[in-house]
C-alpha positions, 0 to 999 in steps of 0.5 A: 082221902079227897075225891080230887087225890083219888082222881089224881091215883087213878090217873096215874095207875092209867098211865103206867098201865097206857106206858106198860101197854106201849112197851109190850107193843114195841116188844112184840114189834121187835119180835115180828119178823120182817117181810124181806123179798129176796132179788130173783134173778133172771136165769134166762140173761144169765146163762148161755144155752148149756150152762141153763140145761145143766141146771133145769135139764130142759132147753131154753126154747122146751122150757118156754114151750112148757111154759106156755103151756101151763101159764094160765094156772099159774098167774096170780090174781095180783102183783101185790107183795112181789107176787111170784110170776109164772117163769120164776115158779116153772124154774124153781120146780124144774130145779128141783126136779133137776137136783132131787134136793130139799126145796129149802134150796130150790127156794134160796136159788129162785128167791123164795122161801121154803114154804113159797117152794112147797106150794109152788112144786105142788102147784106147778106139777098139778099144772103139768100133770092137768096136761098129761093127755096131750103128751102121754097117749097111746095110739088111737087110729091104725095109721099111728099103730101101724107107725109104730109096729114099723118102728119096732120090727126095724129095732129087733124084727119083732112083729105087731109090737106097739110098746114095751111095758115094765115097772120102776121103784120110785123113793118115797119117804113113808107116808103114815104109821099105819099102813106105810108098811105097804110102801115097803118093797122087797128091798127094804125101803119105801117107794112107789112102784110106777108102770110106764108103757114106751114106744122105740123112741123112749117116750111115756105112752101110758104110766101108772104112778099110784100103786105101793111098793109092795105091789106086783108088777102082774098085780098093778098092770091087772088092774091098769086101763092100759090092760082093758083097752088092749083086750078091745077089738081094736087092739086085736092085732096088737102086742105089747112086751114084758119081762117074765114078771107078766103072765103070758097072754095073746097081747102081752108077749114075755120071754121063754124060761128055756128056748131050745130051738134056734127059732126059740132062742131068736124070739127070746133075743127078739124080745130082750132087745126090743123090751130094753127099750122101756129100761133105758128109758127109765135110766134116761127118764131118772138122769134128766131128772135125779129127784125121781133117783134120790127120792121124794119127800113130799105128801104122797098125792105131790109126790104122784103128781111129780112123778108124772110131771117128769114123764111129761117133760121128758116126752117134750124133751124128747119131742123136741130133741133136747140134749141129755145133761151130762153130770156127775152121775155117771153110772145111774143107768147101770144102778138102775140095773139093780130094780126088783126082779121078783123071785116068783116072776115064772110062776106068773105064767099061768095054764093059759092055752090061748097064749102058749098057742099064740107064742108057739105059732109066732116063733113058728111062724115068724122067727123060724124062717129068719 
């Protein structure tokens, strides 16, 4: 063969390799899908004040404070590729919060994609949660405590009361094979059990959103901060009130398993009255905001975050006196009647002489002469 057909066959292999290499290129061209930015509207223009609290449980006025609030965490470095701004994220997780739906539809109703959604209810409830100090505190001088001592003698004329304690199971997908067994609760499925610590006016003062469903509410407030500051000095003079789930000590006042008395029976009704608080908060808390009634399918350190998050703009909420939603859920409250009851609860009453000695001379101090 001439040098110059050999020249002239390599030439052509070069260019049906140069053709083959274009037609795969435009193929996978084909194949890549194209960046579209969905239009994100501003919900601010488009609803009047009640039709914006149906959907984001919060008044336009209370988001905007909230906004402020967390703003500077979440602008972005840019605004290149129709960078997502910090009203757009705020609204998208308060939808969420307010349906306790998949986050494919947060997503499509704020104009973002599933993964977008992720990210920015992870990164709006760290935001929230960074601020929890502000909002969920208990009482640190005596003029607050005294505040709220008044507050709680007015509701049920029971003295030195500053909050009411209880737990409340939280739905969680389960978190891994190998120790989500843990999540499990005496109901059968799994959860997060979340203790919360609330004063007269139905606001978080102290809640714990890390423990398993499995765990006992005695168990998970033995091991609280909340435990340790009312064992302080300062705290001497203070009570809070649990159902009989609780053992019995000098500040954790819990109800008689038989009162015979009339003064027996007043402190019992004392009690029960002033306790209920902490449950209709929980009923108000998860009506404002069914994700925490529906459950939650997310990674469990998110999921803890969220809890939180909601306890935070529950007590702005309140703070600022938004109106409760009013949807199709109309029994939630009576639904969270169901909540666990442990069947051992009157076994927590321990041999505690110290305590027994503080109820007794309570009802015999105080209730007997009401």
């Amino acid at each position: 063969m001439s040098r110059a057909v050999h020249n002239a066959n390599l030439i052509d292999e070069d260019s049906d390799s140069s053709e083959f290499e274009n037609e795969i290129n435009a193929f996978n061209v084909c194949l890549r899908k194209e960046k579209t930015f969905h239009p994100r509207v501003n919900y601010f223009e488009v609803y009047d004040e009640e039709e914006f609290v149906k959907r984001f449980r919060l008044t336009k006025s209370t988001v905007k404070k909230v906004l402020n609030e967390i703003v500077d965490q979440l602008k972005t470095t840019t605004n290149r590729n129709n960078a997502i701004s910090p009203i757009t994220q705020l609204l998208l997780t308060l939808r969420f919060f307010a349906t306790g739906n998949f986050l494919i539809t947060a997503g499509d109703f704020s104009g973002v994609s599933i993964a977008a959604a992720g990210q920015i209810v992870k990164r709006v409830s760290y935001a929230l949660a960074s601020i929890s100090y502000k909002y969920i505190r208990l009482p640190e001088t005596s003029e607050e405590k005294i505040k709220l001592k008044v507050q709680f003698y007015r509701f049920a004329r029971f003295p030195k009361v500053i909050g009411a304690i209880d737990c409340t199971h939280i739905k969680v997908q389960s978190p891994s094979t190998e120790y989500g067994e843990l999540y499990r609760n005496r109901k059968g499925f799994f959860s997060l059990n979340v203790q919360a610590l609330v004063n007269v006016n139905m606001e978080f003062m102290d809640i714990v959103a890390r423990w398993p469903g499995s765990a006992h509410d005695s168990n998970i407030f033995s091991n609280s901060r909340l435990k340790a500051r009312m064992e302080l000095p300062e705290s001497s003079d203070c009570i809070i009130l649990g159902d009989s789930g609780y053992a019995l000590s000098h500040y954790l006042m819990t109800p008689l398993a038989n009162p015979i008395t009339k003064a027996e029976k007043l402190y019992n009704e004392s009690q029960i009255r002033s306790r209920n608080v902490v449950e209709r908060t929980f009923g108000v808390w998860k009506r404002r905001f069914p994700v925490l009634f529906f459950g939650l399918r997310l990674k469990i350190e998110t999921t803890m975050a969220v809890i939180q998050s909601c306890a935070i703009l529950h007590n702005i909420a309140r703070i600022e006196n938004d109106p409760q939603p009013t949807d199709e859920i109309e029994n939630i409250v009576q639904l969270l009647s169901n909540e666990i009851v442990e069947i051992e609860a009157a076994i927590q009453q321990q041999n505690n002489s110290v305590a027994h000695a503080v109820r007794t001379a309570l009802i015999n101090e105080h209730f007997a002469v009401l």
